[in-house]
C-alpha positions as CSV (number, residue, x, y, z in Angstrom):
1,X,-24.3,44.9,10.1
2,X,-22.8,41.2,10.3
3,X,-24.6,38.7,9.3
4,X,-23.3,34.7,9.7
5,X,-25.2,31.7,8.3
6,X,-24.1,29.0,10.1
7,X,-24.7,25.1,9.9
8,X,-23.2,21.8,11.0
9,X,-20.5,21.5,8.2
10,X,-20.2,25.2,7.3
11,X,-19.5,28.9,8.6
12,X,-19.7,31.9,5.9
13,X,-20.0,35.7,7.2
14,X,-20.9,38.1,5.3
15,X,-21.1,42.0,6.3
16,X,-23.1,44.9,4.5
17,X,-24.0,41.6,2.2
18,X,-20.5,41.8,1.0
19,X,-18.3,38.5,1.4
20,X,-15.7,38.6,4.2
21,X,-13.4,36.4,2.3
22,X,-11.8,36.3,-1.0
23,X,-11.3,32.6,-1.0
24,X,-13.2,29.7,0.5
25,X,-10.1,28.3,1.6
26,X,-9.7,31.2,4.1
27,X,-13.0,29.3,5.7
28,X,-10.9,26.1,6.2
29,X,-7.3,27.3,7.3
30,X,-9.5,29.1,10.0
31,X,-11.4,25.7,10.6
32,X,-7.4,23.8,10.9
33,X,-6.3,26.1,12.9
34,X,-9.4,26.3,14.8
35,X,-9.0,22.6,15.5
36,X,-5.5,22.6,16.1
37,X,-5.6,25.7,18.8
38,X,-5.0,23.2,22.0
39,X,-2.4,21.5,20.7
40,X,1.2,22.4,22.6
41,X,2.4,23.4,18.5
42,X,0.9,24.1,16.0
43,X,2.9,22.7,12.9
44,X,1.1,22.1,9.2
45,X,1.9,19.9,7.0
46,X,4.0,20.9,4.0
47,X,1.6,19.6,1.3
48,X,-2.0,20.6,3.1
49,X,0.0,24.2,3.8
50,X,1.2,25.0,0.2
51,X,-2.4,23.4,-1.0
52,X,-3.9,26.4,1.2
53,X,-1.7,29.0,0.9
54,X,-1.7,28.6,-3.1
55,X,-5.5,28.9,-3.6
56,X,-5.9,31.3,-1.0
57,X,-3.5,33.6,-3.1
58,X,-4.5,32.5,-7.0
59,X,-8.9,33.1,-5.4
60,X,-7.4,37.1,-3.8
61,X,-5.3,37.7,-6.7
62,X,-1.8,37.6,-5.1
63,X,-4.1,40.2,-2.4
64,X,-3.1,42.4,-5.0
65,X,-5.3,45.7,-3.9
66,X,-6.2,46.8,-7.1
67,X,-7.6,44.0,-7.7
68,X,-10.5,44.3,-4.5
69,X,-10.7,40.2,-3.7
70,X,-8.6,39.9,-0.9
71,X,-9.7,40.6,2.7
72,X,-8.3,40.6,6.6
73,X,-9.3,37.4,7.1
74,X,-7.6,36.2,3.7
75,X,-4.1,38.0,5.1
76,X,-4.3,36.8,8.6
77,X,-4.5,32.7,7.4
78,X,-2.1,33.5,4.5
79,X,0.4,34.7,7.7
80,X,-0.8,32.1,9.6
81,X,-0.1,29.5,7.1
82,X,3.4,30.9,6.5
83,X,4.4,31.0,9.8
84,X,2.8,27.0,11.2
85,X,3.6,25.4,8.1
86,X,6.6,22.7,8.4
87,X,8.6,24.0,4.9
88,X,11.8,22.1,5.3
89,X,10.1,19.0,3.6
């Protein structure tokens, strides 16, 4: 069972009752790249990247497995972010 509150300024799903993300920050690399999806490229900012990327991994524990925090969702924005963020800055 999925279940998915949703209001103007906010989208958190849960499933079983059980969080889909480890980290809130999942919830608003899916909202940038959400927003970015028409664009021709996608390319995000160095500083706004690592910002994401490094809460994303302290919240899921490094996704460490052991430790049980980090989810799909949480690996497919940490790709995501490593793949559309501009690191040559």
């Amino acid at each position: 069972e999925t279940m998915t509150t949703t209001t103007t300024s906010r989208e958190i799903a849960f499933e079983n009752g059980k969080a889909t993300v480890g980290s809130t920050c999942t919830l608003v690399a899916e909202r940038l790249f959400h927003s970015l999806e028409k664009k021709d490229e996608i390319v995000i900012d160095y500083s706004l990247g690592l910002a994401l990327l490094g809460v994303i991994l302290i919240d899921t524990m490094n996704m460490n497995p052991n430790a049980g925090k980090g989810t799909k969702r949480d690996e497919a924005m940490i790709h995501s972010l490593l793949k559309y963020t501009d690191w040559s800055n």
